[in-house]
NUTOR-130755 format. One record per residue (C-alpha): x negated, y, z; residue number from 1. Coordinates in pm, 1 decimal, decimal comma. Example, Ala and Ser with C-alpha at 12.3 -4.5 7.8 and 13.67 -1.06 7.14 Angstrom:
BEGIN
px / py / pz / nr
-1230,0 / -450,0 / 780,0 / 1
-1367,0 / -106,0 / 714,0 / 2
// end
This chain:
BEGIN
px / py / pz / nr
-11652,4 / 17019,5 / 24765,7 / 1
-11877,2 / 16977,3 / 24456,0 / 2
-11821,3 / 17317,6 / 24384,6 / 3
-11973,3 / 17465,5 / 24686,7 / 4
-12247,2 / 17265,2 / 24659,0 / 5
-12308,3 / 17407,3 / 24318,5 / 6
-12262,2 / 17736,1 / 24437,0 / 7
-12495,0 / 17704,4 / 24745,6 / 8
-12720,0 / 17557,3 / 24544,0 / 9
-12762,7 / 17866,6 / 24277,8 / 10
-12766,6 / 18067,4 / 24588,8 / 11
-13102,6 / 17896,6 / 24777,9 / 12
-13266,6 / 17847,4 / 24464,1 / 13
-13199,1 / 18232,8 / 24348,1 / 14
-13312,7 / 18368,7 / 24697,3 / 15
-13643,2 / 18198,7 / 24669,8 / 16
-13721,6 / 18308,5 / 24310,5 / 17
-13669,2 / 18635,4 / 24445,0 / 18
-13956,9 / 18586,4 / 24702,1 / 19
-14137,4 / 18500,6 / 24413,1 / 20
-14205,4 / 18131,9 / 24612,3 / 21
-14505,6 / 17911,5 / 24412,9 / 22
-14223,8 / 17622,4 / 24444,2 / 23
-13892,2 / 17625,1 / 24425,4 / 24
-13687,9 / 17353,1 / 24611,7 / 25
-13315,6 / 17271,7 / 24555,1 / 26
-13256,5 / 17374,9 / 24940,3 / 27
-13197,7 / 16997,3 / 24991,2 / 28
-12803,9 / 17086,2 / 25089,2 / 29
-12701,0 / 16737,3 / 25026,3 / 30
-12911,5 / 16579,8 / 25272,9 / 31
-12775,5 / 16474,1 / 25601,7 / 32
-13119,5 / 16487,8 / 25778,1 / 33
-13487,9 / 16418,6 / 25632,9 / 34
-13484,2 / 16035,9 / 25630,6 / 35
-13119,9 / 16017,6 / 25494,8 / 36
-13219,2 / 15928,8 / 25165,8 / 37
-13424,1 / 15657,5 / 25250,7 / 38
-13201,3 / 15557,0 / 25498,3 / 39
-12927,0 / 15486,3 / 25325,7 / 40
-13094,4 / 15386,9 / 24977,6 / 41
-13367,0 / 15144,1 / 25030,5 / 42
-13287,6 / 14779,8 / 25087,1 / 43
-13444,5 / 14593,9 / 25413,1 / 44
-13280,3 / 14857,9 / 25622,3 / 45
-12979,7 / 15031,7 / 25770,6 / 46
-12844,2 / 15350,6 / 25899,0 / 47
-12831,6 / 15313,2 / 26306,1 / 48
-12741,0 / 15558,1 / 26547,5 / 49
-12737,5 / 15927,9 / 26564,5 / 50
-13084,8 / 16011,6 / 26737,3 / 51
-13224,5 / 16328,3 / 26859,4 / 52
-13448,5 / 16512,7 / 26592,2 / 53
-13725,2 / 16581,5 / 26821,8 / 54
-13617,1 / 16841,2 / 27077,8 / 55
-13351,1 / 17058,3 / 26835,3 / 56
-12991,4 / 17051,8 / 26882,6 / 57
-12939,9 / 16847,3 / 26577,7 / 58
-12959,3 / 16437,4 / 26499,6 / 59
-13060,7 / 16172,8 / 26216,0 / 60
-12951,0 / 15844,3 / 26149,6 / 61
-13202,3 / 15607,0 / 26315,6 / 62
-13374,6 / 15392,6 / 26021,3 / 63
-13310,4 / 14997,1 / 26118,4 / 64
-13561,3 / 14824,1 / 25943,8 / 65
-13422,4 / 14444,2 / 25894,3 / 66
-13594,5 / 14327,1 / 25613,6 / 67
-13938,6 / 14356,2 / 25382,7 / 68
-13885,9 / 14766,6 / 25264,3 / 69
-13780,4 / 14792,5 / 24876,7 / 70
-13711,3 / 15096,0 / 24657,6 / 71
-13417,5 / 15012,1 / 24386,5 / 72
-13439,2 / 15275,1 / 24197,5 / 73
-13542,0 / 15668,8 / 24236,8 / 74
-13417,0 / 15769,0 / 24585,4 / 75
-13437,6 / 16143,7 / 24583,9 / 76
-13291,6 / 16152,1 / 24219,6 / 77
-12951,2 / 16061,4 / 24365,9 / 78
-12946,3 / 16361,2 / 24586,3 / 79
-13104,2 / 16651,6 / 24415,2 / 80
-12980,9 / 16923,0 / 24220,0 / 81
-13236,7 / 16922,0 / 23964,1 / 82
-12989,0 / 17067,0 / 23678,8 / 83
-13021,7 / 17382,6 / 23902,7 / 84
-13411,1 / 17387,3 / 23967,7 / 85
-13561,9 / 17658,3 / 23728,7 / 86
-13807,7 / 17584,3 / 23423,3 / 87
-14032,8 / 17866,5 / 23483,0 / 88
-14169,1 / 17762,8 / 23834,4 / 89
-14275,4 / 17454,6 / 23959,5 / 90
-14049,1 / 17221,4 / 24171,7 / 91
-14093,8 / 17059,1 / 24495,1 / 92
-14010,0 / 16797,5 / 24717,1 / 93
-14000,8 / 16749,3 / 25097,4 / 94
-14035,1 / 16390,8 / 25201,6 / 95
-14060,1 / 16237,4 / 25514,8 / 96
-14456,4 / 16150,7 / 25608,3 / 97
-14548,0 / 15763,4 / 25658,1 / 98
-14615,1 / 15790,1 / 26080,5 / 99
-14341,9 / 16005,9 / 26102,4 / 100
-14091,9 / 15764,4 / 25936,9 / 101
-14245,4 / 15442,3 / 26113,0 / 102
-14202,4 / 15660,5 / 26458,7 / 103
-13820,6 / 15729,0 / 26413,7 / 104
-13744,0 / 15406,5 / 26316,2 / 105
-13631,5 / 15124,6 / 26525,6 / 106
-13871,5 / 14815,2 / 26358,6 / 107
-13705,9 / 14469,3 / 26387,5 / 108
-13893,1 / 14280,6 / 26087,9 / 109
-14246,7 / 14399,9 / 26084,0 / 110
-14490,8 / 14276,7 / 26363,4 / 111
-14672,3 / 14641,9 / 26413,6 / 112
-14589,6 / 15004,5 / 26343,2 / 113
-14898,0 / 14981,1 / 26123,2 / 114
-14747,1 / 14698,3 / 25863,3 / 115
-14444,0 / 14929,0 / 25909,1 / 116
-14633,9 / 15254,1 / 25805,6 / 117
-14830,5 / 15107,1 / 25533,8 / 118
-14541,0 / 14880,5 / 25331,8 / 119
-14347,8 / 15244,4 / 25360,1 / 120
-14651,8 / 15445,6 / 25239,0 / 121
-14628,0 / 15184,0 / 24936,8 / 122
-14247,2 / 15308,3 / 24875,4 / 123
-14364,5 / 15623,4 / 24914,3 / 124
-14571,9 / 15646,8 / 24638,4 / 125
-14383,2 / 15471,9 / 24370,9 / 126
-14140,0 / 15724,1 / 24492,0 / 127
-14367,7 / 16013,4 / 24453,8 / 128
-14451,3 / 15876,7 / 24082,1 / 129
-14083,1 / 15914,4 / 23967,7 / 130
-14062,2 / 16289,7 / 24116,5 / 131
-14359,9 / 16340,4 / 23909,0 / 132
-14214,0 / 16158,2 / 23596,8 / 133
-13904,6 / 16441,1 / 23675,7 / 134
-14077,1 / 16705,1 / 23666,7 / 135
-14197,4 / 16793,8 / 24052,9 / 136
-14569,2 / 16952,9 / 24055,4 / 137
-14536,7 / 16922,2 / 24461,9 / 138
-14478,8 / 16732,2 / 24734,8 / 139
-14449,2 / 16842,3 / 25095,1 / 140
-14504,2 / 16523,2 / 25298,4 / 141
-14308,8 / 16653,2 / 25644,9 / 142
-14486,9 / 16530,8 / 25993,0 / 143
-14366,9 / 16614,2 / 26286,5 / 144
-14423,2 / 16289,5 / 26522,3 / 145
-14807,9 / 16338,4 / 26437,3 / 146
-14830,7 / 16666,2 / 26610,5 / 147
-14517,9 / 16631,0 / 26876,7 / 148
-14669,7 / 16654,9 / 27267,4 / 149
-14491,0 / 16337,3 / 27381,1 / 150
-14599,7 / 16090,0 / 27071,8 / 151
-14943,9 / 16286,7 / 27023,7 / 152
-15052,0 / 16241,7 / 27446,6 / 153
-15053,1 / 15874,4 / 27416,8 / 154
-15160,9 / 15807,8 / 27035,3 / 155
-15510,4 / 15609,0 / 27000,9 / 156
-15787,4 / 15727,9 / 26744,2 / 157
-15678,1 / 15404,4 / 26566,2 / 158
-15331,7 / 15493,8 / 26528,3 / 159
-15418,3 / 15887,9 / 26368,1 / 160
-15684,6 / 15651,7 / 26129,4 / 161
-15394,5 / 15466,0 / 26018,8 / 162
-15196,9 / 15740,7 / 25966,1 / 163
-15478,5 / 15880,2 / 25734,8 / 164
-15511,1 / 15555,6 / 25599,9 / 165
-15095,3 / 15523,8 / 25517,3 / 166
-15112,9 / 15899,0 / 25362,6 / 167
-15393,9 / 15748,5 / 25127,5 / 168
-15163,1 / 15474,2 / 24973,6 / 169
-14882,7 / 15744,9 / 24939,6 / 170
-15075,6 / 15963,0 / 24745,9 / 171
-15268,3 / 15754,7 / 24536,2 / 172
-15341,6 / 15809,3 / 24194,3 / 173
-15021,0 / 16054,8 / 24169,4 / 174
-15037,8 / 16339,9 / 23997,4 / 175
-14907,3 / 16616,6 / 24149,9 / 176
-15035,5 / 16819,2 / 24450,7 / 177
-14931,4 / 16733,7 / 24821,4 / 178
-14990,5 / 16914,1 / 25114,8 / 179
-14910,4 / 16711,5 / 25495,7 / 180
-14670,3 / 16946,6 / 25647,7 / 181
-14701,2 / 16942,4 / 26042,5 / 182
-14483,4 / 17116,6 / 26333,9 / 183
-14302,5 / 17118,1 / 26647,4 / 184
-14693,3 / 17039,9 / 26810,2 / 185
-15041,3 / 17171,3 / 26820,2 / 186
-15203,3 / 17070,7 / 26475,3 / 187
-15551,4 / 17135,1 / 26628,1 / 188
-15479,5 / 16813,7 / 26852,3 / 189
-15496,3 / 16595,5 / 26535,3 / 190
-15857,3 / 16779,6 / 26472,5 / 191
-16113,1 / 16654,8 / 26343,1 / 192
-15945,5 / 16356,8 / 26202,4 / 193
-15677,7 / 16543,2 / 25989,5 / 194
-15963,3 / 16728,7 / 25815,6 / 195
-16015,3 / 16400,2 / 25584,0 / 196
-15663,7 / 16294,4 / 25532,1 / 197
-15628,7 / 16270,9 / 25176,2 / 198
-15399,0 / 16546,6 / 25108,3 / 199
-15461,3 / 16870,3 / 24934,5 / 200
-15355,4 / 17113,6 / 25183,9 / 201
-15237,8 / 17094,5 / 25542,7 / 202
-14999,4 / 17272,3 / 25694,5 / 203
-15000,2 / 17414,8 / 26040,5 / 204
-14686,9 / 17553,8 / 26285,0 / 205
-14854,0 / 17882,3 / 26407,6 / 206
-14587,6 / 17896,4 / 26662,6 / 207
-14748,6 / 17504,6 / 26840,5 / 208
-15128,7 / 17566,9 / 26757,8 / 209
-15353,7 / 17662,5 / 26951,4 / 210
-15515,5 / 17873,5 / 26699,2 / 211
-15872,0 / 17935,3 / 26851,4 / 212
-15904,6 / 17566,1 / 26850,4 / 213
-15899,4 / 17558,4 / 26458,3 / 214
-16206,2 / 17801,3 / 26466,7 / 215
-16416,3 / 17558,3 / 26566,2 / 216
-16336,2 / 17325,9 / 26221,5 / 217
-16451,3 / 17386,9 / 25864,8 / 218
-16168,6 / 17349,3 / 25638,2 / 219
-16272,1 / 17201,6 / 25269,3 / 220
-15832,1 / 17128,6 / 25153,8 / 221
-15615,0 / 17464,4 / 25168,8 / 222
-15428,1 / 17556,9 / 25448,1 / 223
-15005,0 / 17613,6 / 25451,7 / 224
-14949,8 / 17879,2 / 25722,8 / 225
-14596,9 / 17802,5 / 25955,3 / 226
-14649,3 / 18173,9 / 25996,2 / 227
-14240,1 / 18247,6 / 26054,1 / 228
-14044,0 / 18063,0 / 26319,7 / 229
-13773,6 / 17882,6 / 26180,4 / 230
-13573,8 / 17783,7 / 26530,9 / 231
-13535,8 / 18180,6 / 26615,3 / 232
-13310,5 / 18386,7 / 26437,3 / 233
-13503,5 / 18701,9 / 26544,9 / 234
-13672,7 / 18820,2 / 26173,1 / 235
-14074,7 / 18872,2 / 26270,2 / 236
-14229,6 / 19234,2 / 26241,9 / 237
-14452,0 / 19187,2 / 25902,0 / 238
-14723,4 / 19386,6 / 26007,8 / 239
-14762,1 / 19113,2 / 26352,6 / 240
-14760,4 / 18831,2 / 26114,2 / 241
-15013,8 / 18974,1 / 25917,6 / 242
-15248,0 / 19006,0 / 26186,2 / 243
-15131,7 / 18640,6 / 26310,8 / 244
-15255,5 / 18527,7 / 25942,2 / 245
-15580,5 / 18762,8 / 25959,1 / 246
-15724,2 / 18603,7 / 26266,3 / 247
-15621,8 / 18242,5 / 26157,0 / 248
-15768,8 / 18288,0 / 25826,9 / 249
-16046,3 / 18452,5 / 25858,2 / 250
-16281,4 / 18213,9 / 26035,2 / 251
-16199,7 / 17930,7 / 25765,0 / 252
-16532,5 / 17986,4 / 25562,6 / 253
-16506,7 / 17959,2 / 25152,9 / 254
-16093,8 / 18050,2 / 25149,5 / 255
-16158,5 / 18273,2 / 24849,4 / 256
-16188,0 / 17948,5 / 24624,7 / 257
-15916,2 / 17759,2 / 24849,6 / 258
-15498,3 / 17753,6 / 24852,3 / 259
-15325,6 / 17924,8 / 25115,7 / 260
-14977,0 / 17921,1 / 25134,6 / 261
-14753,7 / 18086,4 / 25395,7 / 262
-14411,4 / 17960,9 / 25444,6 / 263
-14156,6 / 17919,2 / 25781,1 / 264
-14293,8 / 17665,8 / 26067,4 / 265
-14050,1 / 17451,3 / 25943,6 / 266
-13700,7 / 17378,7 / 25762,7 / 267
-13469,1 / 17663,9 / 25777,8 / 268
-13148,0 / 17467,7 / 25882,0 / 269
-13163,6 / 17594,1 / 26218,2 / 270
-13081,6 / 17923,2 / 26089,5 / 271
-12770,9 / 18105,6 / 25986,5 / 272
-12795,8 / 18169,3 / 25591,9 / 273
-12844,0 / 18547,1 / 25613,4 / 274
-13104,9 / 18532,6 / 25886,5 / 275
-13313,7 / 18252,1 / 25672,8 / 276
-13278,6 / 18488,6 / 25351,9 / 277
-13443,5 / 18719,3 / 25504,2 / 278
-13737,6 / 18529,6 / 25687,1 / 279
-13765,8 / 18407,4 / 25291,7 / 280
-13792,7 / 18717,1 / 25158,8 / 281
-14058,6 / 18747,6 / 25462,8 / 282
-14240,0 / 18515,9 / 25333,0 / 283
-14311,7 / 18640,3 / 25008,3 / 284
-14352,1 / 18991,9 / 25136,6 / 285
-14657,1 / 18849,4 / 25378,3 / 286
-14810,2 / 18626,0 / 25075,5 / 287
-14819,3 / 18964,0 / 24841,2 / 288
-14948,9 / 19161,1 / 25084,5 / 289
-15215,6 / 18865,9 / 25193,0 / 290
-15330,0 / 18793,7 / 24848,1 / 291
-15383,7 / 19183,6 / 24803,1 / 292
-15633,9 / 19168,6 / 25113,6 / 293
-15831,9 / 18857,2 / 25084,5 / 294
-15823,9 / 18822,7 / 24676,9 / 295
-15794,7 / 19170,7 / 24573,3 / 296
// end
């Protein structure tokens, strides 16, 4: 069993050098689903039932939370490959955001989602120190609930402030760079409020937004394009994404002294492995071929 892992591992980690990614990853092959490894490894919770992740055909274990929220140790340590992460590009992390963990969990100790959120931001960022202390340069904080149409129709103004508020403890005073990764909803429904959450980039699914909303914002953080979808095996005609990218882009004034990152709308894991290698090689295809056009 460990040997497959190894060799899967060499195998994701290979296919995005070959893109030529900014960040490599260690495919995460050894998680179960996103929360897994907090899950199972911090104390003042337990692993409950297998729950729906969001409307996919594929399930996490529910977070119980039965106690104050404690981090014994380094949590995503135990579960990456990093003897198989290269030296000569910089690593990242994916981590599940603060509102989107307090959202999937099932709270029986804390008296609001909000005390829930924040003492998880705190774990968050002690956790976020020790990837830094390894070696990571970036972490992707993953968000789905924020942007999802059933959580997002009902959420209050104070609720997305305390959501800015929670990504503000997890990223403070670390040193590496973190971008808030939304999907499966319309990022533009989060505008203007996302604009100031204290993050260095956000990231968009191109496949939810409605993307003549976002013309109406200035963005001052960089932008991570979900320019490929991740939940169709169908590999996207490069020349259509670039002029997806083109008319997204070009509206957001001052980009030339800005990130932009493109990457799939989301993880690859609903995807066969062939089908995702390609959409990664995609990827760096578009990026080339964007930098070319907008930096010269």
């Amino acid at each position: 069993m460990q040997k497959a892992f190894d060799t899967a591992t060499r195998e994701v980690v290979n296919a995005q050098l070959s893109a030529n990614f900014s960040y490599v990853t260690d495919g995460m092959l050894k998680w179960q689903d996103l929360l897994r490894p907090f899950t199972e490894n911090l104390s003042g919770l337990k692993a409950g039932s297998l729950a729906r992740w969001f409307n996919n055909n594929t399930f996490y274990r529910k977070p119980i939370i039965v106690g104050d929220l404690r981090r014994e140790g380094n949590l995503i340590e135990k579960v990456a490959c990093l003897e198989y992460l290269p030296s000569e590009v910089p690593w990242k992390a994916i981590l599940p955001a603060p509102f989107t963990f307090a959202k999937l969990s099932d709270n029986r100790f804390y008296k609001n989602e909000a005390e829930l959120m924040f003492q998880y931001a705190q774990v968050l960022n002690e956790e976020i120190k020790s990837l830094a202390k390894l070696g990571f340069k970036y972490v992707q904080l993953s968000d789905p609930a924020i942007v999802y149409e059933p959580t997002i129709a009902s959420m209050s103004k104070k609720q997305l402030k305390d959501a800015g508020e929670a990504l503000g403890i997890a990223t403070r005073t670390t040193s590496v760079k973190t971008c808030l990764q939304t999907f499966f909803g319309d990022f533009s429904r989060i505008l203007p409020e996302a604009l100031d959450f204290p993050v260095d980039h956000l990231g968009i699914d191109v496949y939810e937004t409605d993307v003549a909303e976002l013309k109406e914002y200035s963005f001052s953080k960089g932008v991570v394009l979900g320019l490929l979808d991740s939940r169709n095996s169908l590999v996207e005609d490069k020349a259509e994404l670039m002029e997806i990218a083109q008319e997204v882009l070009e509206p957001i004034s001052g980009l030339e002294t800005r990130d932009v990152f493109i990457c799939p709308n989301c993880d690859l894991e609903f995807l066969p492995w062939q089908r995702a290698e390609e959409k990664m090689r995609l990827v760096g295809d578009v990026a080339r071929s964007l930098k070319e056009e907008f930096y010269g």
